[in-house]
C-alpha positions as CSV (number, residue, x, y, z in Angstrom):
1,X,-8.2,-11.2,31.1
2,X,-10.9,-12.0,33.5
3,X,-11.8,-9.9,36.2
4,X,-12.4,-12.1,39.2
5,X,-9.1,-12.5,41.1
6,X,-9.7,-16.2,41.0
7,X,-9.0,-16.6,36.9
8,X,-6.6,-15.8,35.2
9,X,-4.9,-16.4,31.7
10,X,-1.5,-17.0,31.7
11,X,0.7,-16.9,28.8
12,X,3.4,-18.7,29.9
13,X,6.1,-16.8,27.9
14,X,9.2,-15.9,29.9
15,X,11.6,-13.0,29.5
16,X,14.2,-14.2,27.6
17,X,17.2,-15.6,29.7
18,X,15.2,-15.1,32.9
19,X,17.4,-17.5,35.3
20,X,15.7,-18.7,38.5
21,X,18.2,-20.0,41.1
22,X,16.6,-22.4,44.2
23,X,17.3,-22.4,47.8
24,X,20.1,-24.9,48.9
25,X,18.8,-28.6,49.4
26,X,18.3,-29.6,52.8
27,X,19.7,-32.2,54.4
28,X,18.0,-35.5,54.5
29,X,15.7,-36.8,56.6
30,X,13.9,-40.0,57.6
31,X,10.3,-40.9,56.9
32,X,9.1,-44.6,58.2
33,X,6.0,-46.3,56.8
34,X,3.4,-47.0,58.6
35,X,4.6,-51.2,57.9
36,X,8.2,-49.8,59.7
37,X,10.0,-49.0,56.0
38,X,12.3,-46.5,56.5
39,X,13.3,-44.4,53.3
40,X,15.9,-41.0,53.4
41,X,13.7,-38.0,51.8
42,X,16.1,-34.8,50.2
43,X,14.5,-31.9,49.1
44,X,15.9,-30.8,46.2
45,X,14.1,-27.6,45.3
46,X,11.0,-25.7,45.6
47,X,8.0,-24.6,42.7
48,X,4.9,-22.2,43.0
49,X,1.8,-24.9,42.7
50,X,3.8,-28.1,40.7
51,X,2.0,-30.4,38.9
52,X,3.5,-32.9,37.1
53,X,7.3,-33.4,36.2
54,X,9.6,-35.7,33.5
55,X,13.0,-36.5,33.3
56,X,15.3,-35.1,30.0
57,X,18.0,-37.9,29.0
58,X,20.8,-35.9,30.6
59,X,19.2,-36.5,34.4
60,X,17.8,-32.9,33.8
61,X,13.7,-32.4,34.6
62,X,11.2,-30.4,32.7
63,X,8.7,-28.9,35.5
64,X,5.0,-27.5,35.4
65,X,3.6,-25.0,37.8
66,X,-0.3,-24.5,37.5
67,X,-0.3,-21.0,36.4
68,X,1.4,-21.4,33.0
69,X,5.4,-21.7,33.8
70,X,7.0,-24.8,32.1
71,X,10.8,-24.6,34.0
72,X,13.8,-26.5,32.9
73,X,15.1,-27.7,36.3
74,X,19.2,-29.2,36.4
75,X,19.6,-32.0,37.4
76,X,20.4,-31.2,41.1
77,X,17.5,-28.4,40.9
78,X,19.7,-25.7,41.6
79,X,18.8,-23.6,38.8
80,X,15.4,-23.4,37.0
81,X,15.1,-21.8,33.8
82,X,11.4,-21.0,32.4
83,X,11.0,-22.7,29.0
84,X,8.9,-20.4,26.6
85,X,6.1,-21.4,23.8
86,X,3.9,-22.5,26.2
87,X,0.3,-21.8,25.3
88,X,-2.3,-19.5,26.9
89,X,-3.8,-21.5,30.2
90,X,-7.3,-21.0,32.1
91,X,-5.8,-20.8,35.5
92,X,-8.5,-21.4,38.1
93,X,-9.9,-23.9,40.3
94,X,-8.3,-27.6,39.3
95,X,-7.7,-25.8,36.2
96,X,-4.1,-24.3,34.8
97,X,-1.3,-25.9,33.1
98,X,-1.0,-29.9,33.8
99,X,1.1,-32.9,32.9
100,X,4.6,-33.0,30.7
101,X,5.3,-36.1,29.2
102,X,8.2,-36.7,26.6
103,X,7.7,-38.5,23.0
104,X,9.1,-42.0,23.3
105,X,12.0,-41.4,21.0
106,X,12.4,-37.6,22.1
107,X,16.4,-38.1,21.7
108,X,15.6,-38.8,18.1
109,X,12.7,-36.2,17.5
110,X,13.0,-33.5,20.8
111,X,9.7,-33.7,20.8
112,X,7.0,-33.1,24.5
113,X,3.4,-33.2,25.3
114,X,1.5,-30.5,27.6
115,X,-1.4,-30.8,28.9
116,X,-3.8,-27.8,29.9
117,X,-7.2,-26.0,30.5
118,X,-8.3,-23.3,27.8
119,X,-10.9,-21.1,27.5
120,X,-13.3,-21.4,24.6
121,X,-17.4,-21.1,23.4
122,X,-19.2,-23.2,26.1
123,X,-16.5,-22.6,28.8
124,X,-13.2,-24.5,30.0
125,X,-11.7,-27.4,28.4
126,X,-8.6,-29.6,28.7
127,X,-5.9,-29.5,25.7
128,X,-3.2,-31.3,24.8
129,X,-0.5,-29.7,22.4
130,X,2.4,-30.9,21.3
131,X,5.9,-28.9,20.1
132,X,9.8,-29.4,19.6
133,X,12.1,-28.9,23.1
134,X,14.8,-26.2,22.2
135,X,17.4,-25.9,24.7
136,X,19.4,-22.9,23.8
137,X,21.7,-21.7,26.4
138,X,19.5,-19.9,28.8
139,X,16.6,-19.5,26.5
140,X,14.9,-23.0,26.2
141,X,11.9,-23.0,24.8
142,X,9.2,-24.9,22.6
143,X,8.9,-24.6,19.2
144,X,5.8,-25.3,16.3
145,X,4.0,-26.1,19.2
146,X,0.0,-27.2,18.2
147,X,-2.7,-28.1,19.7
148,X,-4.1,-32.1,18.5
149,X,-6.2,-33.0,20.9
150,X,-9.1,-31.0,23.4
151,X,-11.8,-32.1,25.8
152,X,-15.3,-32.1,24.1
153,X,-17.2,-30.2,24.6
154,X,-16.1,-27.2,26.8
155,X,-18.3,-26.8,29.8
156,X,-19.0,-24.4,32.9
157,X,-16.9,-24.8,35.7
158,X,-12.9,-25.2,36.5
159,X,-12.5,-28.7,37.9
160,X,-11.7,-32.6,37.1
161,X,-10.4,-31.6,34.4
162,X,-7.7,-35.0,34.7
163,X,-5.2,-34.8,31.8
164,X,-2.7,-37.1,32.5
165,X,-0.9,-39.0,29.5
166,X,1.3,-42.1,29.2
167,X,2.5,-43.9,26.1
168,X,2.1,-47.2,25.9
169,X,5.2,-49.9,24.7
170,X,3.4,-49.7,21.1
171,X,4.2,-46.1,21.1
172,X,0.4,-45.2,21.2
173,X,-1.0,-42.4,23.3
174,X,-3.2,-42.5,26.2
175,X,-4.9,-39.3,28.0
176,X,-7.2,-39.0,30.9
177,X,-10.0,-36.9,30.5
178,X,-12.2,-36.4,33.1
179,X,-15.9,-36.2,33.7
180,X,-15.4,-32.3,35.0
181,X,-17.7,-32.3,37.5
182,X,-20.8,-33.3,35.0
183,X,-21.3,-37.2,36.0
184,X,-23.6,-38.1,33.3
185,X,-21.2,-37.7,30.6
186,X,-18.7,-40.2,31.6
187,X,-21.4,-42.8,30.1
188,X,-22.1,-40.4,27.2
189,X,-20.7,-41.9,23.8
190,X,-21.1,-38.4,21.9
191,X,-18.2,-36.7,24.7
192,X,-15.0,-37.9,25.4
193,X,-15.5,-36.3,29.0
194,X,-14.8,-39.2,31.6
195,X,-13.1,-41.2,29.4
196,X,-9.4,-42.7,28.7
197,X,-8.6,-41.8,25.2
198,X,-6.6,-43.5,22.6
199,X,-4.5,-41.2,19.9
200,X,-1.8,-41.6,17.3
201,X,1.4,-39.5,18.7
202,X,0.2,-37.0,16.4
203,X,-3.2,-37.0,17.8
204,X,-4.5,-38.8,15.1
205,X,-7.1,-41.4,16.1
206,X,-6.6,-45.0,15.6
207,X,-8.7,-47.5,13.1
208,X,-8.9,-50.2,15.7
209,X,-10.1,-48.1,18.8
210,X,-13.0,-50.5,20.2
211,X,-16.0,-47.7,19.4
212,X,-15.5,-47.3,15.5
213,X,-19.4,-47.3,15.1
214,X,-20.6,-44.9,17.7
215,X,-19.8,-41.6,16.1
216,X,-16.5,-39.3,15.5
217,X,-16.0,-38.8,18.7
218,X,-16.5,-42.3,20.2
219,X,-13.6,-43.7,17.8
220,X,-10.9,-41.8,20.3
221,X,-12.3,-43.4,23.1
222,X,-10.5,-46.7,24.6
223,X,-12.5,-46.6,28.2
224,X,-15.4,-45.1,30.0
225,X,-17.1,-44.5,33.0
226,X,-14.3,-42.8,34.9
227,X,-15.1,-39.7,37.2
228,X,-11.5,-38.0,37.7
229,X,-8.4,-40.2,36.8
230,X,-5.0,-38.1,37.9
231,X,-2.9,-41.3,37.2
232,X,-2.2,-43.6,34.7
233,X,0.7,-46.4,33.9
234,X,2.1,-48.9,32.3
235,X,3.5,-51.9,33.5
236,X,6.8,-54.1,32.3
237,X,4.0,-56.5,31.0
238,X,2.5,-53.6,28.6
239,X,-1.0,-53.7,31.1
240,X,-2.6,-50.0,31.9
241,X,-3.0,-48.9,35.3
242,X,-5.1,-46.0,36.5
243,X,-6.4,-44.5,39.8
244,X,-9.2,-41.9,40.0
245,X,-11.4,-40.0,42.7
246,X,-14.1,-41.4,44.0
247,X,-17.1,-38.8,45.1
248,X,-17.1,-39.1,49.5
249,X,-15.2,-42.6,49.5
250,X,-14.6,-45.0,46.8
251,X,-11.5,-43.7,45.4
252,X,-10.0,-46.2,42.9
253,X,-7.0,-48.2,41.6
254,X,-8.3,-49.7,38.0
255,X,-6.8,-52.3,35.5
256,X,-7.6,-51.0,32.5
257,X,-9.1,-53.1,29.3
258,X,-10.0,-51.9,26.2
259,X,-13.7,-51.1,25.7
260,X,-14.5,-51.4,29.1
261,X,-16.8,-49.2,31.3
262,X,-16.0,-48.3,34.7
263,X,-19.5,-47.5,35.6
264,X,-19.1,-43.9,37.2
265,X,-21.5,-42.5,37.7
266,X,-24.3,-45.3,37.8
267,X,-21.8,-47.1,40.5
268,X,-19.5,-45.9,43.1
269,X,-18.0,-47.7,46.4
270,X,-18.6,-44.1,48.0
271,X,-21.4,-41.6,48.3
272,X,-22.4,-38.3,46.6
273,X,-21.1,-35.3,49.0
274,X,-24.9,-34.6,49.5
275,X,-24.8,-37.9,51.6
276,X,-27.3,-39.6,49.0
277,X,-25.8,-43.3,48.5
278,X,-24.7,-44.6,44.8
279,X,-24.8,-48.6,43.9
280,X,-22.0,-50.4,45.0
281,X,-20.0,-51.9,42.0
282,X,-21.1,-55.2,43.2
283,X,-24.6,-54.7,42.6
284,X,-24.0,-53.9,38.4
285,X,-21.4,-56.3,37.7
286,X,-21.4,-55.3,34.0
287,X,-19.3,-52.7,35.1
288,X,-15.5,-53.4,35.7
289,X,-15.4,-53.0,39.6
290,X,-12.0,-51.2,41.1
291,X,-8.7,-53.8,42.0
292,X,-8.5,-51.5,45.1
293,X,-10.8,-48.9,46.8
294,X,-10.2,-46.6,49.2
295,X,-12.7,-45.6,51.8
296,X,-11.7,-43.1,53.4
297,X,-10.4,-41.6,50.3
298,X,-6.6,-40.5,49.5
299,X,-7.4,-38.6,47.0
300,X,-4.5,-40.3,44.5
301,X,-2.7,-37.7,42.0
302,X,0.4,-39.0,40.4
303,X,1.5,-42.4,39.7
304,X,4.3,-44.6,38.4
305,X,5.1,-48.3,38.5
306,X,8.5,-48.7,39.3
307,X,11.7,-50.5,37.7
308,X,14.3,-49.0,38.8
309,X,17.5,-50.6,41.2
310,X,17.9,-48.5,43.6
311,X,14.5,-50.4,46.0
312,X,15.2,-53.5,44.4
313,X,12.2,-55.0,46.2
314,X,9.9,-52.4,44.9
315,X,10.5,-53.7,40.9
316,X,6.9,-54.0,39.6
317,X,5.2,-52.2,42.0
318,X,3.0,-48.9,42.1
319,X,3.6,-45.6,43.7
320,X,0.7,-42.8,43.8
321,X,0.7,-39.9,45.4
322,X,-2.3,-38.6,48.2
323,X,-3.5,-35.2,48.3
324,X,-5.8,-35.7,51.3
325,X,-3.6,-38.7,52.8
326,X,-0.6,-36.5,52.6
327,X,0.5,-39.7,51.7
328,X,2.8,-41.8,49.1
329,X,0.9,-44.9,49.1
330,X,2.8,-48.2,47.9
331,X,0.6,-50.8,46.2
332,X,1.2,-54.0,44.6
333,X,-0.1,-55.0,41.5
334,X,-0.8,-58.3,39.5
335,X,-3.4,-60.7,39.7
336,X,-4.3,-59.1,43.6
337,X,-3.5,-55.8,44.1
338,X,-3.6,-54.7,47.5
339,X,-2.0,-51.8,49.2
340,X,1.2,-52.4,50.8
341,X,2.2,-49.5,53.2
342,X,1.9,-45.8,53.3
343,X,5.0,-43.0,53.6
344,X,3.5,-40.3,55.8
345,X,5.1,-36.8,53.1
346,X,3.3,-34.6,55.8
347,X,1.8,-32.5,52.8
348,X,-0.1,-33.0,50.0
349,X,1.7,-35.2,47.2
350,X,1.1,-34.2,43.8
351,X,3.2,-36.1,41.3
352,X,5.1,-39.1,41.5
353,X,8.3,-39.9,39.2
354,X,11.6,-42.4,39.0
355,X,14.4,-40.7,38.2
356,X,17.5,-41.8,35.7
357,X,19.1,-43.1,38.6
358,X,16.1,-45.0,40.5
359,X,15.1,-43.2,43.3
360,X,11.9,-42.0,43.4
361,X,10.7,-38.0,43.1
362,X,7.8,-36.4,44.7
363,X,6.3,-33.1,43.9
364,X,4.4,-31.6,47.3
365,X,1.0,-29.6,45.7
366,X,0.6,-25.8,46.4
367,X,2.2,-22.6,46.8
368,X,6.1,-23.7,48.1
369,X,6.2,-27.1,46.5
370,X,8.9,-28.8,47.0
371,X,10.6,-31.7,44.9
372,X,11.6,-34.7,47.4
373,X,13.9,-36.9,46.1
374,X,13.9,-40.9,48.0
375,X,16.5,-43.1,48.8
376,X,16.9,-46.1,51.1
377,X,17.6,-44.7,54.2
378,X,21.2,-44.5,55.2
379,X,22.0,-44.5,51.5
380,X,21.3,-40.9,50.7
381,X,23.9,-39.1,49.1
């Protein structure tokens, strides 16, 4: 256990049966882009710092909160149920337990992914482990649980730790790593720190990952040059989306191709917070330059392309969330993406989700959370 208030290792094993019940969910209200969209928000229930959320086949949700809870949330979020096996976490700065994403055939095999920052020699890393959803009654939990993938190497310093995950339609396994705060080794071949990795479900890596001759750790590696990337999708086309932080400015929505490099931190659209300038992407173009950049930042966490029917005219379009635009910002994608129109949330907007039934789930960040659920206004209920 550390001694400064502001770490903290966090076990993440509940008492057994421990039943958490919500407050009531409000009534609905209605939020109006700033291009006049009008959408009915609900908020359904409430977490301690949320940070990423997936949807069970039953309409169910499993839940992080930073400091080491995994919760089983019903499907109307009135009761919340802590699910135990979760590893240790380094809770701290951006650090503490992360994303939750299900295997693709999870009905068949049960089985989910967590992300999270550990301590170990050399610092704080990011881990992903992976273990078999048990739910028992009122004593869910995770079971053979191990650890098959980790940031390399561990370094000084709680933050940009990234760890978002998606599989893609082949069934292979993407995660985000980020740069944590280092810069020079998102262009580093021998660290898979500011990178998008490629992995097996198993964590195994793949023989056809585009750096098979640059060293053990290179082989994982499927991108580089990224700085902090907190989303990451596919779309109905099997293409890979991301968005990342940009230093002061330059935030960015990338298409993703294999091998590419993304050119962090040699090029930026923004500036370094000491106000000394970084190349624009336009001056190195053998760097893959952003599909949309946002200056001033929105500092984008969360992100799904949606499919659902419930917005109908929102079928192949992206969602992410903003932590300093208090923002869900709408974007289209293709050949020209562009930004569409912003939902002012009023607070910071961690994660971004469809549900089974197609409306769209947001996750507020911070102490108090709350999960908003959207409809088309005057549909709600």
């Amino acid at each position: 256990m550390f001694a400064t208030k502001t770490l903290k290792l966090f076990a993440g094993v509940p008492l057994a049966g421990a039943l958490l019940l919500t407050q009531p969910a409000m009534a609905a209200t209605t939020v109006t882009s700033d291009q006049g969209t009008k959408v009915a928000v609900e908020a359904v229930a409430s977490f301690d710092e949320p940070w990423a959320m997936t949807f069970l086949p039953d309409g169910s949700m499993l839940v992080t909160e930073k400091a080491g809870t995994l919760l089983h949330v019903s499907a109307d979020g009135k009761e919340k149920t802590p699910v135990a096996g979760v590893p240790a976490v380094a809770y701290g700065g951006q650090g503490g337990l992360a994303d939750v994403v299900l295997h693709p055939k999870f009905s068949e095999n049960h089985l989910v992914y967590i992300s999270f920052a550990e301590e170990g020699d050399g610092g704080y890393g990011g881990a992903l482990a992976r273990g078999k959803l048990v739910l028992d009654g009122d004593r869910p939990r995770l079971e053979g649980v191990k650890v098959i993938w980790r940031q390399e190497p561990k370094v000084s310093g709680m933050g940009q730790y990234a760890l978002r995950v998606a599989f893609g339609p082949d069934g292979m396994m993407f995660v985000t790593s980020g740069e944590r705060q280092k810069k020079t080794p998102a262009e580093e071949m021998d660290t898979n720190l500011g990178k998008i990795v490629r992995l097996h479900d198993d964590g195994s890596v793949p023989s056809d990952n585009p750096f098979q001759d640059k060293g053990e750790i290179a082989r994982e590696i499927w991108t580089l040059g990224h700085r902090n990337p907190l989303g990451i999708a596919f779309d109905a086309e099997g293409q890979l989306w991301e968005h990342e932080m940009g230093p002061r400015g330059g935030d960015e929505l990338n298409r993703i191709r294999a091998g590419a490099n993304y050119g962090w931190p040699v090029v930026s659209n923004g500036i370094n917070y000491d106000g000394s300038p970084i190349p624009d992407h336009d001056t190195r173009p053998e760097f893959q330059a952003p599909q949309i950049s946002w200056t001033p930042v929105i500092a984008p966490a969360g992100f799904v392309i949606y499919d659902g029917e419930v917005f109908p005219d929102w079928q192949g379009d992206g969602f992410i969330g903003g932590l300093r635009s208090q923002a869900l910002v709408h974007v289209s994608l293709g050949a020209k993406p562009k930004e569409i129109e912003r939902f002012p949330m009023g607070h910071r907007i961690r994660e971004v989700e469809q549900g089974p039934d197609g409306a769209l789930f947001l996750l507020e960040d911070g102490s108090g959370g709350r999960l908003l659920k959207l409809t088309p206004a005057g549909a709600a209920g």
